[in-house]
C-alpha positions as CSV (number, residue, x, y, z in Angstrom):
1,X,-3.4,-16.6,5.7
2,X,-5.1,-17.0,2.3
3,X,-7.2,-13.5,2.4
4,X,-3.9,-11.6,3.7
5,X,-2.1,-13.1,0.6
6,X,-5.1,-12.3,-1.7
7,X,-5.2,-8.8,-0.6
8,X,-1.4,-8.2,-0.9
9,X,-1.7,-9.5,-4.3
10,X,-4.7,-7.5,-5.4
11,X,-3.0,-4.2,-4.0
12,X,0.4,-4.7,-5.4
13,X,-1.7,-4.7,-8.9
14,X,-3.6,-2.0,-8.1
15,X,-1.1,0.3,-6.8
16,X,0.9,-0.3,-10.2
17,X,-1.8,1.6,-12.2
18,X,-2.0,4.3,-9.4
19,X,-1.0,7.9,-10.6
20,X,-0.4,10.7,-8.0
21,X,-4.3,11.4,-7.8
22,X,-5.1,7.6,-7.2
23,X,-2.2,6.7,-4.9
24,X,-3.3,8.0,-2.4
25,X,-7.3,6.8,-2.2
26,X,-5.5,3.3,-3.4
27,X,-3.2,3.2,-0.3
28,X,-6.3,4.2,2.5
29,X,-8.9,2.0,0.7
30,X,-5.8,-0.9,1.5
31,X,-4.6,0.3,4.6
32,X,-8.8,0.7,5.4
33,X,-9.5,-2.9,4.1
34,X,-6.5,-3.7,6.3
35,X,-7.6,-2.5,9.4
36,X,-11.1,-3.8,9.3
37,X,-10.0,-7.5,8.2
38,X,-7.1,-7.9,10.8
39,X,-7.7,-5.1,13.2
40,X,-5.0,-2.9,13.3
41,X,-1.5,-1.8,11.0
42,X,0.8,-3.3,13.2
43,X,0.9,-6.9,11.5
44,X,1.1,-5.2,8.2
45,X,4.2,-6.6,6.0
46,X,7.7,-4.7,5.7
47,X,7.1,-5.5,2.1
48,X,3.7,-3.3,1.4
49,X,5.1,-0.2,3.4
50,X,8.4,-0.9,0.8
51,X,6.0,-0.8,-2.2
52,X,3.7,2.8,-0.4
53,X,7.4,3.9,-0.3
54,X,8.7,3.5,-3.7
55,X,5.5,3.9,-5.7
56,X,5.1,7.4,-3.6
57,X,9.1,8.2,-4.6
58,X,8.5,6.9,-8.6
59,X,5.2,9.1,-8.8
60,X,7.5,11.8,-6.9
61,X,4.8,12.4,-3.5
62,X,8.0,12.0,-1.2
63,X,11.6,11.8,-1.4
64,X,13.8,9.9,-1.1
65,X,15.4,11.0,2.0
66,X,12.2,10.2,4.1
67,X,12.8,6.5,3.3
C-alpha cells in the first residue's frame, strides 16, 4: 500500500507543474508506471482520474462537458 501511496503523491506533484506539452507524457509515464507496478488500470483511484480530468480542463485539452 506504501508504493501506491508514494506514487499518488509524487504524480499529484508532478502533474501540478505539467503544461499542455507535458501533461500528457506526465499522465502515460503514471498511467505506464501504473500498469507495470500493479498490472492493469482497473484498481487505479477515482481520485487520480479526478486530478487527469481537471488538470486537462484548467490547461484547456478537454472540456468540460466530457467530465
Amino acid at each position: 500500500m506504501a508504493k501506491r501511496d508514494s506514487l499518488i503523491k509524487a504524480f499529484k506533484e508532478e502533474v501540478k507543474r505539467t503544461n499542455p506539452m507535458t501533461f500528457p507524457i506526465c499522465v502515460d509515464s503514471f498511467t505506464n508506471l501504473w500498469q507495470y507496478e500493479f498490472g492493469s488500470l482497473e484498481d487505479l483511484p477515482p481520485e487520480v482520474e479526478k486530478l487527469i480530468a481537471h488538470r486537462a480542463i484548467e490547461l484547456g485539452l478537454m472540456d468540460e462537458d466530457r467530465f
